[in-house]
C-alpha positions as a Markdown table, in Angstrom:
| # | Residue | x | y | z |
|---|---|---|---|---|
| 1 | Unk | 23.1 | -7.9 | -5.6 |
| 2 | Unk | 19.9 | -8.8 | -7.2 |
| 3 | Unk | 17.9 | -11.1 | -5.8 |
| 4 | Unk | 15.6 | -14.1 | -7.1 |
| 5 | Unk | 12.6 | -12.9 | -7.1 |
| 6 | Unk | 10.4 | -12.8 | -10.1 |
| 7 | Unk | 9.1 | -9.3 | -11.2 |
| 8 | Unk | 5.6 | -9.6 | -11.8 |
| 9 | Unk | 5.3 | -5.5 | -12.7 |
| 10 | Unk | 7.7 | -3.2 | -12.8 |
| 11 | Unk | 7.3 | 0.7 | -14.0 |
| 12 | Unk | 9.2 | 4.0 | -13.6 |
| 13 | Unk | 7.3 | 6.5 | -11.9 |
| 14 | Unk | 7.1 | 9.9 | -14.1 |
| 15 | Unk | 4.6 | 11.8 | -12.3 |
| 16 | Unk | 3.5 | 12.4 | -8.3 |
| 17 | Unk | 0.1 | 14.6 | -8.3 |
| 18 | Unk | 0.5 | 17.0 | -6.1 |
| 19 | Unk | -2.6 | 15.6 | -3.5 |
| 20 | Unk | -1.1 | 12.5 | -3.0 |
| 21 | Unk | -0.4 | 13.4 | 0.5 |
| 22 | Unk | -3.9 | 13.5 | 1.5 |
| 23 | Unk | -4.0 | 10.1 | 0.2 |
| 24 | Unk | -0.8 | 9.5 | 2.2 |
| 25 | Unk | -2.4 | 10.7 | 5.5 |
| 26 | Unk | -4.7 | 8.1 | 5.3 |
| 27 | Unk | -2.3 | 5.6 | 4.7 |
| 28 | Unk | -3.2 | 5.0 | 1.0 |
| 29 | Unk | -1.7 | 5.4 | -2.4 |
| 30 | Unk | -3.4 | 5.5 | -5.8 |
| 31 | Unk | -1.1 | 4.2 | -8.7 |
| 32 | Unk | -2.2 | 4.7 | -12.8 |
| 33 | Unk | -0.2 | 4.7 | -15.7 |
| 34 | Unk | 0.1 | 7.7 | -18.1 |
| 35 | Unk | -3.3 | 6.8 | -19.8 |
| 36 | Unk | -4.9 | 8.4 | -16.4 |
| 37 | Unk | -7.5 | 10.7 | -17.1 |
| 38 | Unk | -6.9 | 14.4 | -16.3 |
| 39 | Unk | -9.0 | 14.9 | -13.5 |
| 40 | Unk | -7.5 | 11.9 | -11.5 |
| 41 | Unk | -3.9 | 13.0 | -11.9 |
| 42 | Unk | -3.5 | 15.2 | -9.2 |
| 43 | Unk | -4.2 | 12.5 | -6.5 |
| 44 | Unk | -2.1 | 9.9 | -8.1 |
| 45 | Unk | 1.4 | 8.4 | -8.4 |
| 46 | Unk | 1.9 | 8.1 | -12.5 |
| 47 | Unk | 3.9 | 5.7 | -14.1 |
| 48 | Unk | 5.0 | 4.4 | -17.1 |
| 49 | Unk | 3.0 | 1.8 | -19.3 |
| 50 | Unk | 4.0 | -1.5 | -17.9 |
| 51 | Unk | 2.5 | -5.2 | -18.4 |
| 52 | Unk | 1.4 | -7.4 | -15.7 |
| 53 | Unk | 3.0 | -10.9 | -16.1 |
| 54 | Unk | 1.2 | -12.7 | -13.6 |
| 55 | Unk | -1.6 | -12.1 | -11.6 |
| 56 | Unk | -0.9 | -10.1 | -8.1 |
| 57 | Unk | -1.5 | -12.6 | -4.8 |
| 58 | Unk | -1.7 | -12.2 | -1.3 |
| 59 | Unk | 2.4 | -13.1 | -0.3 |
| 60 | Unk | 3.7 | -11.3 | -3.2 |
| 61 | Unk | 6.0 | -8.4 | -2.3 |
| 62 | Unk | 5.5 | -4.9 | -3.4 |
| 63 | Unk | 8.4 | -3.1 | -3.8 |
| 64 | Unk | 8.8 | 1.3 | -4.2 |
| 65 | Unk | 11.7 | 2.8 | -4.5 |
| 66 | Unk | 13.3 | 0.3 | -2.6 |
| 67 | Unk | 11.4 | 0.0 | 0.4 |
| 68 | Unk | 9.5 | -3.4 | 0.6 |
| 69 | Unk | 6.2 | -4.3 | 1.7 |
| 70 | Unk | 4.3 | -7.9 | 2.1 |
| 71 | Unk | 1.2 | -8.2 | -0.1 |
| 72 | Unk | -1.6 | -9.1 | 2.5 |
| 73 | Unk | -4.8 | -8.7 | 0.3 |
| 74 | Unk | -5.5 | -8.5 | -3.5 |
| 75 | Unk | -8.8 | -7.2 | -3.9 |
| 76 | Unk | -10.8 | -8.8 | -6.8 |
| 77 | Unk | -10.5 | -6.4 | -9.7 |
| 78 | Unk | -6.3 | -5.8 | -8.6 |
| 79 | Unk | -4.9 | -7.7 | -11.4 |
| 80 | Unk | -7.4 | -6.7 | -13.9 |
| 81 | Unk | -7.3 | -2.6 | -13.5 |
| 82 | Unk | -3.4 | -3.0 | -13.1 |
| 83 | Unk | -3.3 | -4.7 | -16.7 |
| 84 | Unk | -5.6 | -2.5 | -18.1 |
| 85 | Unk | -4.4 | 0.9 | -17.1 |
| 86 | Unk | -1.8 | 0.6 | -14.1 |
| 87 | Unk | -4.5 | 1.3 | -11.5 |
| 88 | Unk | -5.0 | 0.3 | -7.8 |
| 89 | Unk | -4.9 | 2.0 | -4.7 |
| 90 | Unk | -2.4 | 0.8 | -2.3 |
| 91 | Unk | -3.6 | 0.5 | 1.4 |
| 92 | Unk | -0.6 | 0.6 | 4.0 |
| 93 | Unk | -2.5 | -0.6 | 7.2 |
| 94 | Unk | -1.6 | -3.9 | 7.7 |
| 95 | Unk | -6.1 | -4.1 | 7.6 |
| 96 | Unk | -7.4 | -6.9 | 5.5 |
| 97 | Unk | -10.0 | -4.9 | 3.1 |
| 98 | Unk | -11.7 | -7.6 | 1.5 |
| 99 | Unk | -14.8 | -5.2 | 0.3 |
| 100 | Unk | -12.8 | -3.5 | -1.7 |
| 101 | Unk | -12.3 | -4.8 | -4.9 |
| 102 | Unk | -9.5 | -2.3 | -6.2 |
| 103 | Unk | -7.4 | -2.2 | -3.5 |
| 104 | Unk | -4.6 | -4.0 | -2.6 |
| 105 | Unk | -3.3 | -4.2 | 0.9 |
| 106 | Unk | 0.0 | -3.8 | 2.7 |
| 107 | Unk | 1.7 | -4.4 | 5.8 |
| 108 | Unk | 2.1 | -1.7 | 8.1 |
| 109 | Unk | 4.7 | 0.5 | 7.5 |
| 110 | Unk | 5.4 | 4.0 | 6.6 |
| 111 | Unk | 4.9 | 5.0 | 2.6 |
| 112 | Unk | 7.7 | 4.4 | 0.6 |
| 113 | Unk | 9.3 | 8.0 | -0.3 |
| 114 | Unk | 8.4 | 9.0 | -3.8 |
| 115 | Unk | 10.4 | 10.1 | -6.5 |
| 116 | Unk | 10.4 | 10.8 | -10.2 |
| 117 | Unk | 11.8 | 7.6 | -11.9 |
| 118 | Unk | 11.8 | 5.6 | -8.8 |
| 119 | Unk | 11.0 | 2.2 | -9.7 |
| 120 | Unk | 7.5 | 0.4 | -8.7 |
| 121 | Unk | 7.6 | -3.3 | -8.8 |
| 122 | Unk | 5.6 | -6.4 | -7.5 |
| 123 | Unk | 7.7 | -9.4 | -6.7 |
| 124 | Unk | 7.5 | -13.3 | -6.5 |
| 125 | Unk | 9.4 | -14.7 | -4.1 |
């Protein structure tokens, strides 16, 4: 059953670079769309072009491949790179990172598992 919740982003993922999991060992994931630039690729989780209908807030859920996590932090530039290019990195440790502007931060739990055309979406309750 679908639930209520308004999708804010939502985009296929069509590429996973094969250093993600450093990023992942740290806790972190770095998202772009498919405009990324070469040399960034191979740390990042690719997706499809999507548009951002409403800004990203702090009790917003993020949602990949099923697995949901509570939005704790939206770093200033969030909404902004996400809009422009599909770009933020993703920090899983429940830590409040307010000096970082293009970060946006989870609770703490595990990383979602990542697979080609799973689905990465940002929810309104």
């Amino acid at each position: 059953m679908e639930d209520l919740m308004i999708k804010k982003y939502e985009a296929k993922i069509t590429e996973i670079g094969e250093e993600v999991e450093i990023f992942a060992e740290e806790q972190m994931m770095v998202i772009f769309n498919n405009t990324v630039p070469e040399e960034l690729r191979s740390f990042a989780v690719i997706h499809e072009r999507a548009d951002l209908h409403e800004h990203v807030e702090a009790g917003d859920v993020l949602e990949i491949n099923g697995e949901r996590y509570a939005i704790l932090f939206v770093g200033s530039k969030v909404n902004e790179t996400l809009q422009d290019i599909g770009h933020c990195t993703i920090s899983f440790t429940g830590d409040v990172a307010a000096d970082l502007p293009g970060t946006m931060c989870v609770e703490n739990k595990p990383l979602p598992e990542l697979a080609l055309g799973a689905e990465i979406r940002i929810l309104k309750a």
